[in-house]
N, C-alpha and C positions, 0 to 999 in steps of 0.2 A: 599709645593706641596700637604700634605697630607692635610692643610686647605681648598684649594683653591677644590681639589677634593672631601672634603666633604660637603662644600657649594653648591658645582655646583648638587651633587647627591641629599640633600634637597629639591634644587629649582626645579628640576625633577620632585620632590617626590609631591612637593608643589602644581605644575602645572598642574599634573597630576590627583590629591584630587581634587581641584578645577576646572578641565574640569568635571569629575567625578560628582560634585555637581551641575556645572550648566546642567548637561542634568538630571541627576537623580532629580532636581526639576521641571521637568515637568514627571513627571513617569506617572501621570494619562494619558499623551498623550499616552504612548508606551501603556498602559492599555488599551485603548479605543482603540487604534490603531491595537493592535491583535485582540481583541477579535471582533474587529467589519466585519477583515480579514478573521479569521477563521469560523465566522458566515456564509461571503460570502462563505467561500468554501466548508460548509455544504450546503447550499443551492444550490450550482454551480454542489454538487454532486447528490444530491436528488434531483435535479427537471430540471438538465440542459442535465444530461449525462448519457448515457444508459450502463451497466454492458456488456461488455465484455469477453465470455467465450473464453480459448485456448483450438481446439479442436486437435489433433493428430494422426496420424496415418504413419504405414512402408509400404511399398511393394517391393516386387522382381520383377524386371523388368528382362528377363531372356537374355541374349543378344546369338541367335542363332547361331552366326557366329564365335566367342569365342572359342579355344581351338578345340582338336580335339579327342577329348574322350567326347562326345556328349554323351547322357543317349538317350533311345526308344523314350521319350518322347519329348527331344527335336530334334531325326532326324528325327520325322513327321511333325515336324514343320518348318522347312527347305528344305522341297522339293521341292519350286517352282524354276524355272528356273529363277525366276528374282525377287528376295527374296525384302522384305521389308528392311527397313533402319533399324538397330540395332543400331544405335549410341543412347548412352544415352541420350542426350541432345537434338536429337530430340524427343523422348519419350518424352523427361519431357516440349518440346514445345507444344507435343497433349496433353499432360493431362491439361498442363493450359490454352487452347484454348479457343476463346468464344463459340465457335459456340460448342464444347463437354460441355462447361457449362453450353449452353442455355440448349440443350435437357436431361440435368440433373435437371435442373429446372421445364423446361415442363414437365418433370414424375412426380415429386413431387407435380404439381398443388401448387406451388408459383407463379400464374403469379396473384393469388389473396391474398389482405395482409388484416387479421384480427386485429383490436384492439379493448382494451377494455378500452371504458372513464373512465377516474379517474376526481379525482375534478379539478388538476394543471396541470397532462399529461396523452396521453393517452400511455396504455401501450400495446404493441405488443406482440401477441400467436400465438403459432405454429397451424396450423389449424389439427393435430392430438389431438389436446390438447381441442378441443372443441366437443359439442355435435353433428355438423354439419360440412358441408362444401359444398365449392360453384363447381356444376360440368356445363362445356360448354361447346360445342360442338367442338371448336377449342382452345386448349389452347396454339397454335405456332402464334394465330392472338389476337393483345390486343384489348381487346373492351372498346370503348368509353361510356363508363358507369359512370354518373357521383359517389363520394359515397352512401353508404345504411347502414339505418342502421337493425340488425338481430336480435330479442330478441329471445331464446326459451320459449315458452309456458307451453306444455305436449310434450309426447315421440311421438305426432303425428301434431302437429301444432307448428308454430311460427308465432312472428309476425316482419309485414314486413313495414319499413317506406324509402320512398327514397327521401326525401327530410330535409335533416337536418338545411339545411339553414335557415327551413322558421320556425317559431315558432308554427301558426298554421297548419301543413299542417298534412295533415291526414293519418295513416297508416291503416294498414289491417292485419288480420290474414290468413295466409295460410297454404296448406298441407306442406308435405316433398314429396317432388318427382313431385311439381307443376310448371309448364312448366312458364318463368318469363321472359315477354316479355318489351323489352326499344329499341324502334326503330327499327333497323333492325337485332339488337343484343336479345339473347333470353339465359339465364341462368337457372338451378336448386338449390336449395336447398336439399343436401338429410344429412340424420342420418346417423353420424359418426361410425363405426362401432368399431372403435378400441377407441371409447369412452368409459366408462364403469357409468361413474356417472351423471347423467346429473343438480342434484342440486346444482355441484360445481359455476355451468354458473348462475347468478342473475341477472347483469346487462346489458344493452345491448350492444351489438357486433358492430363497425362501419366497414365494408367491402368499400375495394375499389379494383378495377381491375390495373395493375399496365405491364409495357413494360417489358416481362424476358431479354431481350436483354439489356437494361441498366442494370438489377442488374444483368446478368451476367457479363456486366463489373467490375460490384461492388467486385463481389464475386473474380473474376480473382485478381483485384489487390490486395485482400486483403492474398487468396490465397498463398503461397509458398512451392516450389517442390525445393528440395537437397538433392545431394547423400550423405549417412554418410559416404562413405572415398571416395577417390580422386580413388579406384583402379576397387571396385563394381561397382554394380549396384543396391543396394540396398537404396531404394528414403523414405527419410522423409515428408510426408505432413502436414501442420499445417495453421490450419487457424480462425479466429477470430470471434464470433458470437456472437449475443446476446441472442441466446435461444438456448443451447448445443447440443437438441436432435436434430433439425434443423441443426445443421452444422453438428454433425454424421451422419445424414443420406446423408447429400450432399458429404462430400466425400467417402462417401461406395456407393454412387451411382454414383459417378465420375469413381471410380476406377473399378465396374462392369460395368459398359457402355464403358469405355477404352477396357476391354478385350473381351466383345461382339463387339467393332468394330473391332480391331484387328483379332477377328477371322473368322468373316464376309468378311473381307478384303482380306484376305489370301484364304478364298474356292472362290471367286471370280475371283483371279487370277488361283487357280487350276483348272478351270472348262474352262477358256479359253486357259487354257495351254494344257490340254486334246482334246480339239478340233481341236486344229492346228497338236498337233501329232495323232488325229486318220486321217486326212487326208493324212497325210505322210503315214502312215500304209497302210493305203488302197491302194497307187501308189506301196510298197514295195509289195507286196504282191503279184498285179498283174507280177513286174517284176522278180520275186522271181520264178512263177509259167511259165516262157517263159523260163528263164533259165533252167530250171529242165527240160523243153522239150527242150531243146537243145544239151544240153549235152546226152540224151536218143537218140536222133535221131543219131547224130553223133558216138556216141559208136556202135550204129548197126550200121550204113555205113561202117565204115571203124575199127570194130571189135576190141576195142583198151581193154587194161588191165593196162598197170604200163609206169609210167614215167621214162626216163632216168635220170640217177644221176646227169648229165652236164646240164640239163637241169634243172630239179628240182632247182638249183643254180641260173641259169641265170632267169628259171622265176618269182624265190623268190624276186627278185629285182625286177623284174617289176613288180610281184604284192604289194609291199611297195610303188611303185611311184604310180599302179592303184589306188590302194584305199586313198593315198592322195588327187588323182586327182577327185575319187568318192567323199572325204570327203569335196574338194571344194566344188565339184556339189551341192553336198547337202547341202552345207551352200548356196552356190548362189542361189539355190531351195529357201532353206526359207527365205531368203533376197528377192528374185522374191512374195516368197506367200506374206509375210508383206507387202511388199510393194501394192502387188495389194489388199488386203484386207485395207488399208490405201486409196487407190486411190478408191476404189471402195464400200467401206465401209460406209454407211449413218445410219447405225440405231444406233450409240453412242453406241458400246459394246465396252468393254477392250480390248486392244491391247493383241493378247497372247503374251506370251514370247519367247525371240530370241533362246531359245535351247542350244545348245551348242556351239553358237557363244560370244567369250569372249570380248567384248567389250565394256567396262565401261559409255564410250560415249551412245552408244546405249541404255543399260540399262538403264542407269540414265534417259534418254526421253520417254523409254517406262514406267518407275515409274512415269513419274511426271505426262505423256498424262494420265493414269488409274487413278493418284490421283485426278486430274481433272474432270475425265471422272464421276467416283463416288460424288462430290461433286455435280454435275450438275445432278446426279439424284436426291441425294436424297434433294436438292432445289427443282427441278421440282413436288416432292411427296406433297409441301406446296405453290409454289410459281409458276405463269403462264411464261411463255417463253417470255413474252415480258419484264420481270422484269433487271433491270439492272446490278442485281450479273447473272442473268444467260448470260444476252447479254456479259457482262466480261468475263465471263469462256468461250464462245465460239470463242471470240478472242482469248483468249488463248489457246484452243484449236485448233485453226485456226493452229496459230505460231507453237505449236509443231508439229502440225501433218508437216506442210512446215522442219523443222528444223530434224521430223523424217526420212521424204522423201530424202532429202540432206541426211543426215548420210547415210542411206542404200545404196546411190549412191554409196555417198565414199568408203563403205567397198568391195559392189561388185567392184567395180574398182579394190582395191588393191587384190581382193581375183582372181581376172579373171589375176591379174600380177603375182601373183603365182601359177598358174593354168599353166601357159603358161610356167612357169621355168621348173614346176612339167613333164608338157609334152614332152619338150626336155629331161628329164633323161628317160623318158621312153622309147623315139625314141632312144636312144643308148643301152638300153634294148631288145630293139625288135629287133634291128640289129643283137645282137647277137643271139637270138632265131631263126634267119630265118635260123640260121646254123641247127636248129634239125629239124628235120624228119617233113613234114609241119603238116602231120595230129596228130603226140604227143604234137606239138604246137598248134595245134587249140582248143586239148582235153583241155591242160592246162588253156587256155585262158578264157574258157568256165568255167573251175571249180575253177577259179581265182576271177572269176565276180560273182558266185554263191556266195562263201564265204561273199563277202562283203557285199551284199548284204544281206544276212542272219546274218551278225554280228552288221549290222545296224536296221535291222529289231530287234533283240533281246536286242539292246539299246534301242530303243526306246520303247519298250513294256514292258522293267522293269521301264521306267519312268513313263509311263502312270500307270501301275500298283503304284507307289510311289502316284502320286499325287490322283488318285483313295482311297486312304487310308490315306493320310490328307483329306480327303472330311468324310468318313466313320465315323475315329475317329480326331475331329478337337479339339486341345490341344491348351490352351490361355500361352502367353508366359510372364500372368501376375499372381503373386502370392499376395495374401493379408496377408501379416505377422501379425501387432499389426492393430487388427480391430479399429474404428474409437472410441476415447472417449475422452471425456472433461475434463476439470478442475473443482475441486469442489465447488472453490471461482473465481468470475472474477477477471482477471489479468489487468482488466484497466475499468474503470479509476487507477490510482494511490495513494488511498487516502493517502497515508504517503507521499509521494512525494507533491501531493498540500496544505496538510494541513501544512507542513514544507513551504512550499514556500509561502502560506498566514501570515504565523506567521513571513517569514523574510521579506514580504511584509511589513505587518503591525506596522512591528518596524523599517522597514526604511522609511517610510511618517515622524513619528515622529522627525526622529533623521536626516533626513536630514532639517523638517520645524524648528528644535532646529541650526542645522548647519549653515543653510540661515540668521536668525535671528539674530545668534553669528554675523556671519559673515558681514552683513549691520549694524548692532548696534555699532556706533561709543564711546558707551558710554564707560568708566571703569565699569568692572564686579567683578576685583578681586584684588588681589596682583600678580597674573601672568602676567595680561595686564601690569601692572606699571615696572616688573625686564622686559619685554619684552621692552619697547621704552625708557628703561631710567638705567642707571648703576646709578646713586644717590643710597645713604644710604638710609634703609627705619628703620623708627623708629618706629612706631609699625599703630595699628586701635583702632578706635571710634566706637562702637555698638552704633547703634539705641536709641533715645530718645525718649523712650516713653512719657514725660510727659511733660509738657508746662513748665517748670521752666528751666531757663540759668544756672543757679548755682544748679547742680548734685551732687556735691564732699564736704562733710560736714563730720566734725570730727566721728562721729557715722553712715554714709554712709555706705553700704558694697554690694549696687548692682553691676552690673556687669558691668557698665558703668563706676562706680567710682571706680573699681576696676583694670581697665584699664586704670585708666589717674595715677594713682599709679605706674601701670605699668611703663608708657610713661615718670614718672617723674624720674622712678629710671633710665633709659633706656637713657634720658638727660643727667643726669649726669654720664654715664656710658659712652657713647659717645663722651663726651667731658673732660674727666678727661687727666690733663696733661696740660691743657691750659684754657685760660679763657672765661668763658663764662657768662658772666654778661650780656650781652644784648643781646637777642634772639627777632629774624624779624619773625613775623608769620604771614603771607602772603596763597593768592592760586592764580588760572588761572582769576577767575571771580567771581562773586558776587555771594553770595548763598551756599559757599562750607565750613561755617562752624569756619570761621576766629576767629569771636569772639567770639563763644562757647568753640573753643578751647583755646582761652586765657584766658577766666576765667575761667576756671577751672585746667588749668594746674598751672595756678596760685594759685587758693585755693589748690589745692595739695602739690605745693612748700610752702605757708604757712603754713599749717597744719602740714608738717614735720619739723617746728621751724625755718623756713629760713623768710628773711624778704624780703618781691616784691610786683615789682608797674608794672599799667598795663599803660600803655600810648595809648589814642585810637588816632595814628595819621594817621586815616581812614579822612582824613580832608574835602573829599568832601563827605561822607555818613555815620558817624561817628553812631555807636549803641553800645559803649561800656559801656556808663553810664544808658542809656536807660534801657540797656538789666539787668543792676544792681540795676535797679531802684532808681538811687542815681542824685543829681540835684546838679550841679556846677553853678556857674555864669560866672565862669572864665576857661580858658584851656590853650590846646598849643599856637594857633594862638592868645590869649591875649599877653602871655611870649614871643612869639616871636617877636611882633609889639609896645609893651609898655615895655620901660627898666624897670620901675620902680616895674613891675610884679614880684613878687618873687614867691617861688616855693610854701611856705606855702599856699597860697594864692592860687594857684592852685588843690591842692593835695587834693582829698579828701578819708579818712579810710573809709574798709568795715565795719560795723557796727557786722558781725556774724564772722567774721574772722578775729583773730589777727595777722599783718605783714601782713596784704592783703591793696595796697592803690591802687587807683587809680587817672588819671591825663585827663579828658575828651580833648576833641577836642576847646573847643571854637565855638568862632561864625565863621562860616562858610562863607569863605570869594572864589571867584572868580580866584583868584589867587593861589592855590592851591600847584600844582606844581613847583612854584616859591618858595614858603615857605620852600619847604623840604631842599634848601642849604644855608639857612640863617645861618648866624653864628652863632647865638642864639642857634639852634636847638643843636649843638655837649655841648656848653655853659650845656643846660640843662642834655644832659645826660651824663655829667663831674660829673655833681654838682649831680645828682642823685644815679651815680655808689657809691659816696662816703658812703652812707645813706644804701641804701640796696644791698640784696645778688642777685637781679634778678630784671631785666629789663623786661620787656615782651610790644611790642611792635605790635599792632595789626593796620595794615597799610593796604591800599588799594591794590583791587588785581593787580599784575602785567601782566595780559593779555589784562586789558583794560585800563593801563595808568601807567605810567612812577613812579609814585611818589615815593617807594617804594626801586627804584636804588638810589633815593639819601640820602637814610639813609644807601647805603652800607658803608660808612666809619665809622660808630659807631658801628655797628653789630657785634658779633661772630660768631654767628650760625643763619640759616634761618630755619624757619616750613614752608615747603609746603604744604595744605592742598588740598586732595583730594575726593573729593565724590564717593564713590562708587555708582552706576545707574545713575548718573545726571550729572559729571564732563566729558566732551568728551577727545579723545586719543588728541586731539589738546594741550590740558591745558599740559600735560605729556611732549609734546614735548619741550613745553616753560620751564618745570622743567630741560631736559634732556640738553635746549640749556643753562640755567642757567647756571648748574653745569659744562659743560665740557670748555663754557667759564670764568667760574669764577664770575659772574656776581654779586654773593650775597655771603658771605661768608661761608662755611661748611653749604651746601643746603643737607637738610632731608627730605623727604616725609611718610606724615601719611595718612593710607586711615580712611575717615569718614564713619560714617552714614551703617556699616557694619549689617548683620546678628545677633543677638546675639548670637546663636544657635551657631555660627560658630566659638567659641575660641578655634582656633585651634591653636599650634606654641608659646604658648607665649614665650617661649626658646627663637624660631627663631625670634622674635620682635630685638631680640639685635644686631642680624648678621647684 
């Protein structure tokens, strides 16, 4: 077990060296293959992709409605009767809006984009950052301008070319502050004030006029608003820019435009909320001022001073259901005003506010009819009334006003059903007062109606007073905590990220075109492919023949090829000890894999170590064994085999440089070939041969392309398969594999040829 397990961990080992060797002998590719990636990704970053700043900033978004220990400041900011939306999330839906981006844009005069030509690209400036800048007359309308290009001159001219397309076209000099007319469209040039150096600018400037509305799309999605915990309100903004100063100022000017609308927004509604209650005032007042004459008149008539106790009782109840019944009224009252200021209402002002009618419903129509109402102005301040955002909002407006009208139905309805409950408790109220004295009951009645009247009066006038003083002192309910600031280095592109992923690019082209290659190349590459399609014994490798001679292996030899058939000799007999082996088949798949290189020299090997061997070339149809020895017989096998009278002397011819080296050529070359090999003669001779010498060496035609080969299986010990490394295909291997598991040739070996020299690696493992 422990053999078998440490074979099997070699051939691992073995497999593994040699996948190893064949990709690492293409290394130039992995070489060329990064450096040519990471080249690209230098250049992908330098000339494809613009530097990315991260710009940052917090704010306190203050939520009014929150807890009920409110600071001064924030319960002036909550006194309208029909309060904005404090939910976070819609906050963080205004601040990322386009339409608050665009007019953050328009302030900025980004609706015109500065670059400056380079040789490969051009590069983009913030127009603080130059000596000039472009001013219009409209900067909410894009002009159709095509580009221009801007040089500065001196601190009082520049020059001006608006035709870049053309090669000759001719520019001009002009002033700063010179009226620059293109169609029906007309711009200035004027001197940057917040410039301070103007010989930083050399080259010239390419201005083009550009839609804020698309890059405030731009900006919005790049833009992101989140709270740092789940409980605040305290908003993160961060957003991604390629000139830092540029994106600090876009959102410190987002988030001051945020708290100027918001507080615009809010005296808006206070100023219509004041309206609707000084008209209430003004009805209270009069009635306020009839009551006081009445009760005056009626004390002189009938000379009154003090109320009965029993009375006092019975009228405290009915003044609870009066002024319920007052408290309808006067909601029906302003349910009655809205409504007719709705019906009657053409000049587009803000709905006031319902007062102290608590109805969610209600409110929620009159917030959205005001949010409406105000977008439709301030569209109208840039855009004509036949435009289609305003035609929209006025359907909208349409709908809510219809959907406000229906609600105010509804509620006077249900408030006129409790009007009516309220008045039946009062009728059993009154019942019992008609029991007192009439004229202490009228006094009562009188100063019952007075009260309420004056206790509604005196609501209403600290409200009006409330909203009078969010108008005075108006408090924005946005705080800017960490002011706007960038990052020192851009955070994108990612050069560690794509120079890492160019470099595992550029070493997988390599190693998958090595992969492909492996993978289609039917050829043998190593000693892995051979233990992979075949369990056969492998008896060792042939390094590379450098030099045009057959015969390598000579007594004073010591290269590395002769040093290895040394090897293969001892590895023979190492293999085959215990049994006989006198006559060795050395055979391959097909022609060219080295058959007779291998027999003479394994055979000057075996003679050379004092053994005595003969080669027999019974390759009968393309016989190169004496050729390649340069030795000339007249006579061969197929004489001995067809002429009895042939004897073996007569055949046999001595190496001349090698003692105990003989060989026995082919003969004339006869047609019948295959037929030859089971002649009885054939076993006859190497009967007669084994007697003579210590080794038979038998170099026979390949078994891939004909038969001949199985019929000297009965003389045989041991078969050499010969293998080529680069040139024998996995075909030949299979033919080894069917050999050996059916038995075909005797104790079948395989040797690779033609290997690396470089590569003696294992010769230990030659013996396994």
């Amino acid at each position: 077990m422990f053999e078998l397990n440490s074979r099997s961990t070699k051939t691992e080992s073995t497999d593994l060296r040699e996948l190893l060797i064949q990709y690492f002998k293409y290394w130039y590719l992995f070489a060329i293959g990064a450096l040519l990636c990471i080249g690209a990704a230098f250049l992908y970053i330098r000339y494809k992709t613009v530097p990315q700043y991260l710009i940052s900033s917090s704010a306190l978004i203050k939520d009014k409605d929150a807890g009920s220990s409110a600071t001064t400041a924030e319960t002036l900011g909550n006194l309208g009767l029909i309060k904005p939306s404090g939910n976070i999330d819609d906050q963080i839906g205004i601040l990322g809006s386009t339409s608050l981006m665009k007019k953050v844009l328009d302030g900025l005069n980004l609706n015109v984009n500065y670059q400056i030509k380079g040789q490969v690209k051009d590069v983009t400036v913030y127009w603080k950052n130059l000596p000039f800048y472009i001013a219009t007359d409209d900067t909410k309308k894009p002009l159709t301008i095509p580009p221009f290009i801007i040089q500065p001159k001196d601190s009082l001219s520049f020059y001006y070319k608006n035709s870049i397309g053309e090669e000759n076209a001719q520019g001009k000099t002009l002033m700063y502050g010179e009226n620059i007319q293109f169609g029906s469209s007309q711009f200035q040039v004027l001197k940057n004030p917040l410039y301070s150096n103007i010989s930083k600018i050399h080259g010239p400037v390419l201005v083009n006029f550009i839609d804020t509305k698309n890059l405030a799309e731009a900006y919005c999605g790049q833009l992101k608003i989140e709270t740092v915990n789940t409980t605040g309100s305290l908003l993160k903004l961060t957003m991604l820019d390629a000139i830092p100063q540029r994106g600090e100022d876009i959102i410190l000017d987002l988030l001051e435009l945020y708290a100027e609308e918001s507080v615009k927004y809010q005296n808006q509604l206070a100023i219509s909320t004041i309206e609707i209650i000084d008209q209430r005032l003004k009805l209270l007042t009069g009635e306020i001022t009839d009551v006081e004459k009445d009760i005056a008149e009626y004390k002189q008539d009938n000379d009154l001073t003090n109320i009965s106790s029993d009375a006092a009782i019975y009228l405290q109840s009915a003044k609870e259901s009066s002024r319920r019944l007052e408290e309808y009224q006067t909601q029906i009252d302003i349910l009655a005003s809205i409504e007719s200021y709705m019906r009657n209402g053409n000049d587009n002002r803000l709905v006031p506010s319902s007062l102290n009618i608590q109805d969610p419903t209600l409110s929620a129509l009159i917030s959205q009819f005001n949010a409406n109402q105000l977008e439709r102005k301030n569209l109208l301040r840039s855009t004509p009334e036949d435009n289609p955002l305003i035609v929209n909002i006025d359907r909208t407006l349409a709908d809510l006003r219809s959907d406000l009208l229906e609600n105010l139905k509804n509620i006077k309805n249900s408030l006129q059903i409790a009007q009516n409950n309220e008045r039946q408790n009062s009728y059993r109220s009154q019942s019992k007062i008609a029991k007192v004295p009439t004229a202490e009951r009228a006094l009562l009645t009188i100063n019952r109606d007075q009260g309420i009247k004056q206790d509604l009066y005196l609501y209403l006038l600290q409200k009006r007073e409330e909203e009078a003083l969010s108008l005075e002192a108006p408090i924005s309910n946005t705080r800017i905590v960490d002011a706007p600031s960038s990052t020192n280095y851009p955070v994108s592109p990612n050069k560690t990220s794509i120079y890492i992923g160019a470099l595992i690019f550029g070493i997988f082209l390599p190693f998958t075109f090595v992969f492909v290659k492996n993978q289609v190349n039917n050829k043998i590459t190593g000693v892995s492919d051979i233990s992979k399609l075949t369990n056969t014994p492998y008896l060792g490798e042939i390094s590379h023949n450098d030099k045009n001679a057959t015969l390598i292996v000579g007594e004073n030899t010591n290269t590395s090829a002769a040093e290895l058939f040394r090897l293969m000799r001892f590895n023979i007999v190492y293999q085959t000890s215990g049994r006989s082996n006198k006559v060795i088949l050395v055979t391959s798949g097909k022609q060219g894999e080295g058959k007779t290189f291998f027999t003479i020299n394994i055979a000057a090997s075996l003679a050379l170590a004092g053994h005595k061997v003969i080669c027999l070339s019974f390759d009968l149809r393309a016989p190169r064994l004496s050729r390649n020895l340069n030795l000339k017989s007249k006579k061969g096998i197929t004489d001995y085999i067809l002429d009895k009278n042939t004897t073996i002397a007569e055949i046999t011819t001595d190496n001349p440089e090698i003692e105990g080296f003989s060989t026995i050529g082919s003969g004339q070359i006869l047609p019948n070939a295959g037929e030859l090999m089971t002649h009885p003669r054939v076993g006859v001779l190497i009967e007669e041969l084994k007697r003579s010498y210590d080794f038979i060496l038998i170099d026979s035609a390949p078994v891939g392309k004909v038969a001949d080969a199985y019929g000297l299986a009965p003389y045989i010990d041991t078969t050499v398969f010969l293998i080529r490394q680069d040139y024998s295909s996995k075909t030949e291997v299979k033919i080894l594999d069917d050999i050996y598991k059916n038995q075909k040739l005797n104790y079948p070996m395989a040797v690779l040829n033609d290997t690396n020299a470089k590569n003696k690696y294992g010769y230990g493992d030659l013996a396994g």
